[in-house]
Short mmCIF file of the C-alpha atoms (twelve columns), coordinates in Angstrom:
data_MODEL
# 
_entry.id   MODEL 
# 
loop_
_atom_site.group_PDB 
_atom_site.id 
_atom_site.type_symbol 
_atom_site.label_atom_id 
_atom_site.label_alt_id 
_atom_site.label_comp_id 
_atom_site.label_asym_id 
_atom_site.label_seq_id 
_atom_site.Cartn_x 
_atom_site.Cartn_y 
_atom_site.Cartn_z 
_atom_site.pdbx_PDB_model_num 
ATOM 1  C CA . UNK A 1  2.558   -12.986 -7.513 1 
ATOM 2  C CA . UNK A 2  2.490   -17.387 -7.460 1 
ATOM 3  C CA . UNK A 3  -0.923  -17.386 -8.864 1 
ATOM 4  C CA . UNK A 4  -1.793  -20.269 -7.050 1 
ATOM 5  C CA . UNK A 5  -5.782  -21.444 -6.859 1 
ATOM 6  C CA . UNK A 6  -6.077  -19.344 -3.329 1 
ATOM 7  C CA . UNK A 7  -5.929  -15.502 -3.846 1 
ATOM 8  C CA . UNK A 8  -6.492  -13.638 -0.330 1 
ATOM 9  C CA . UNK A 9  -7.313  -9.658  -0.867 1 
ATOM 10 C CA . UNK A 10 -7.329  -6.806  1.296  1 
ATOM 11 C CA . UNK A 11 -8.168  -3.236  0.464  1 
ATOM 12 C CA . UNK A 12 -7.214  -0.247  2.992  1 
ATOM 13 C CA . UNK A 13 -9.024  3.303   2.739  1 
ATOM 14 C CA . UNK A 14 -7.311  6.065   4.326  1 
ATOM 15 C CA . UNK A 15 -8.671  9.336   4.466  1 
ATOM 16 C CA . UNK A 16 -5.788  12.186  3.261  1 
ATOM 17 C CA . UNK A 17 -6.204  15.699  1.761  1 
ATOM 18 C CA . UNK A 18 -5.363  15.521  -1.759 1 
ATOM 19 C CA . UNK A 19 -1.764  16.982  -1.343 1 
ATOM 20 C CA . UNK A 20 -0.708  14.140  1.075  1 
ATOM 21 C CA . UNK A 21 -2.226  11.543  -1.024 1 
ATOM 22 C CA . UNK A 22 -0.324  12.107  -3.905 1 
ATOM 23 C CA . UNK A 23 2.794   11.863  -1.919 1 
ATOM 24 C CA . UNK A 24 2.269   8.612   -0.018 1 
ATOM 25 C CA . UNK A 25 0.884   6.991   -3.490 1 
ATOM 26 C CA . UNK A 26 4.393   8.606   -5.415 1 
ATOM 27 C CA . UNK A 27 6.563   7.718   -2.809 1 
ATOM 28 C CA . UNK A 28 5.256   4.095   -2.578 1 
ATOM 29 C CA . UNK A 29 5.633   3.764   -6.381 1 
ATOM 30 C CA . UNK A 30 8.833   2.142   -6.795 1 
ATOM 31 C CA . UNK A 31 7.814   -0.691  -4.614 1 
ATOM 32 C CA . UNK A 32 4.471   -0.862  -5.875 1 
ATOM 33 C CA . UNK A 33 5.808   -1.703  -9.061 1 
ATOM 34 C CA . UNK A 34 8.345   -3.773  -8.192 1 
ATOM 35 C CA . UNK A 35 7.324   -5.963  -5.470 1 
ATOM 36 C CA . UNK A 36 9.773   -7.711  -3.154 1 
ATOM 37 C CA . UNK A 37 8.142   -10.819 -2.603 1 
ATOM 38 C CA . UNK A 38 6.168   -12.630 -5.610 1 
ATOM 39 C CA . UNK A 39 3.341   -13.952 -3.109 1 
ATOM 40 C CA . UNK A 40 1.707   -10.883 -2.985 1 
ATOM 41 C CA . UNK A 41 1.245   -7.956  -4.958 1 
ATOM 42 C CA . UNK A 42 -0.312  -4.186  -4.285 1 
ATOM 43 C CA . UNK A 43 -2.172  -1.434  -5.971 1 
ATOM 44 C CA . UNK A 44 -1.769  2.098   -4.454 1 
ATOM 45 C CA . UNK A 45 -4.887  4.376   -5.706 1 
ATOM 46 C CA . UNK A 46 -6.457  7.824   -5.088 1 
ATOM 47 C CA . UNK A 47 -10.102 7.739   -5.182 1 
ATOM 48 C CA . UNK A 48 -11.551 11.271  -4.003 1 
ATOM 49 C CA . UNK A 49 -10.635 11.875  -0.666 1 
ATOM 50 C CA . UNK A 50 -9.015  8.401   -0.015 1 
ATOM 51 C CA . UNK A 51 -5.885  6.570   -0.661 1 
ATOM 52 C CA . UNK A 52 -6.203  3.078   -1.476 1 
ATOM 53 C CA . UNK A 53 -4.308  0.102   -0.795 1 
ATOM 54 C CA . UNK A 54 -5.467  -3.127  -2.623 1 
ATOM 55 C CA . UNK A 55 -3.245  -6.605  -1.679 1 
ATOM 56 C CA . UNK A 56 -3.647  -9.723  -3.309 1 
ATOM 57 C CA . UNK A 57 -2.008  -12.999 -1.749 1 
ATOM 58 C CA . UNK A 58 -1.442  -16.456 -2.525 1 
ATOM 59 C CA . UNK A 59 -1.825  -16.448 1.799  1 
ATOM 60 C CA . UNK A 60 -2.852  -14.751 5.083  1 
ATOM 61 C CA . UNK A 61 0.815   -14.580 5.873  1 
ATOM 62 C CA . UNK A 62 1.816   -12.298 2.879  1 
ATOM 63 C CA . UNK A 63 -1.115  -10.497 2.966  1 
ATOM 64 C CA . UNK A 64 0.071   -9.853  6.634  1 
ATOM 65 C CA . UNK A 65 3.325   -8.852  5.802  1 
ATOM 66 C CA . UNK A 66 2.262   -6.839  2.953  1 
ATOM 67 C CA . UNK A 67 -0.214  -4.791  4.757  1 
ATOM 68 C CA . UNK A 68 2.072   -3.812  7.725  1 
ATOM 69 C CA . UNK A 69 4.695   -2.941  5.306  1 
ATOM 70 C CA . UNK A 70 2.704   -0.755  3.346  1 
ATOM 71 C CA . UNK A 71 0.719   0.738   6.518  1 
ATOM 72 C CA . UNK A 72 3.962   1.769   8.352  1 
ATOM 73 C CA . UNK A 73 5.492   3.654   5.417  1 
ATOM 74 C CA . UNK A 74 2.357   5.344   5.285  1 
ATOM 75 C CA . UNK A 75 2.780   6.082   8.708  1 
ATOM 76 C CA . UNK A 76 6.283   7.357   8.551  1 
ATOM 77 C CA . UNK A 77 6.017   9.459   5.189  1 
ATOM 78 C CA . UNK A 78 2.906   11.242  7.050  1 
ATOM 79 C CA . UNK A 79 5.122   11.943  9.911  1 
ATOM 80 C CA . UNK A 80 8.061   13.076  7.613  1 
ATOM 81 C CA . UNK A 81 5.813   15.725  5.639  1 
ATOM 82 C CA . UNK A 82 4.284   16.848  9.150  1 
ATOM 83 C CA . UNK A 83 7.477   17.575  10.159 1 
ATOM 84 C CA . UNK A 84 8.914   19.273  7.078  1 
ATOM 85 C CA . UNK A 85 5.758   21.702  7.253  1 
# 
């Protein structure tokens, strides 16, 4: 991330049964680690029955797009596994 002066954060709890959690968190690894955009970065954690999302951005507009990207593949992987069971 630009580590400007400004740092804007944002953390998401989503309750999941532990199965599902570990899923969404290894499926959003590679992106996690990698981020596409150096004005933001994210943290995907499992903390009992919640997955995490932490963003930090250098502004609201990152943090924006950050947070909708990360939301929606949450969204679709749930509705991939639901359909797979």
């Amino acid at each position: 991330m630009n580590h400007s002066d400004t740092v804007i954060n944002a953390k998401v709890k989503i309750f999941l049964d532990k199965k599902m959690q570990r899923v969404i968190k290894n499926a959003l690894k590679p992106e996690s680690e990698t981020p596409s955009s150096d004005r933001s970065e994210t943290e995907v954690l499992i903390k009992k029955d919640y997955l995490i999302i932490e963003t930090h951005a250098s502004d609201t507009s990152a943090l924006r797009a950050a947070l909708n990207s990360y939301l929606r593949w949450v969204e679709g992987i749930s509705k991939i596994v639901e359909n797979i069971r």
